[in-house]
N, C-alpha and C positions, 0 to 999 in steps of 0.2 A: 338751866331750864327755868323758866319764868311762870310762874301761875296767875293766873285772873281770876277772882270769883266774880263771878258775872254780877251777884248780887250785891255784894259788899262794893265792887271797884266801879260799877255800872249804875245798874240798877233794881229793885226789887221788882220791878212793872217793868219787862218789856214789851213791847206793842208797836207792830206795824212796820211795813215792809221800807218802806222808802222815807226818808228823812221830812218827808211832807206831810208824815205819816203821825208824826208826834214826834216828843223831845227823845225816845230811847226806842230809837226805831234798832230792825238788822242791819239797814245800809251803813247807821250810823256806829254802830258797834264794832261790824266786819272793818270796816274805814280807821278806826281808831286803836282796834286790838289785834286784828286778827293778820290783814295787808301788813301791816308792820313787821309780826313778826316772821312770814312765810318771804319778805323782804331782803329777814334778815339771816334769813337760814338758822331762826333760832326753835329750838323745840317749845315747845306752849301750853300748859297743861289751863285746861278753861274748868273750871269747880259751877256746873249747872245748878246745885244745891242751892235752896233760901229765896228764889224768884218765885212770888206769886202765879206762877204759870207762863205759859210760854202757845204763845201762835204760832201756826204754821207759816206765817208768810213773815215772820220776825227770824224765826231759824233757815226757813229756806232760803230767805236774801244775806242772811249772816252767813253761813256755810256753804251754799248750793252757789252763791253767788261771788263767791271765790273760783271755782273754774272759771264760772263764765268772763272771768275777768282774765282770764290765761292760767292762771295756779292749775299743773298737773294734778289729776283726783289722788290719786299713787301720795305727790306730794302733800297735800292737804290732811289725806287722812296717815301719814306716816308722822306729820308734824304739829298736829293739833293733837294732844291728846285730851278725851272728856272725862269728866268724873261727875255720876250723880249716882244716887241711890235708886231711881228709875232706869233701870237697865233699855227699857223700853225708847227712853226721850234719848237716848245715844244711838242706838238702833234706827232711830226718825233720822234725826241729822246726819249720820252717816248714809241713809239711802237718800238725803236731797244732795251728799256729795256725788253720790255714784250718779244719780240719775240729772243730773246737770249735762252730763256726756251727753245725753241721748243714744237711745236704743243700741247705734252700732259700735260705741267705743265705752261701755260701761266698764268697771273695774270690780274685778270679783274678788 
């Protein structure tokens, strides 16, 4: 199992959805950590701790932006695992995985 600290291996700021978006967007993160390892059928422990905060269109295109890219939600959320001390910022990003499905094939 592989870990990332998003803060330390990334960055402390990330910000903005799309790579046009700034240097440490989600497109760009999901692209270089996340694709990779759901590629490699490896399991992925991502450490949320130590980031100056976090947008919603930074996490919804890093995570939510994995289905939409083909990754099963099933898959994504059995093979990313989070770890932060905000129960709450795990609880975000696992409903931008579910609700990437749209309404009729969400995952409970």
């Amino acid at each position: 199992m592989k870990t990332i600290s998003l803060a330390r291996d990334f960055t402390k700021f990330p910000a903005g959805r799309y790579r046009d978006d700034g240097p440490y967007s989600g497109e760009l993160f999901r692209d270089m950590y996340l694709t990779p390892a759901l590629n490699s059928d490896e399991v992925i422990t991502i450490d949320l701790d130590g980031a100056r905060g976090y947008g919603s269109s930074f996490l919804e295109e890093a995570f939510g932006g994995l289905v939409r890219l083909g990754f099963p939600a099933d898959r994504v959320l059995t093979r990313i695992r989070l770890i932060s001390k905000d129960s709450s910022l795990i609880n975000e990003i696992q409903s931008y995985i579910r609700d990437s499905l749209g309404p009729a094939r969400q995952v409970h």
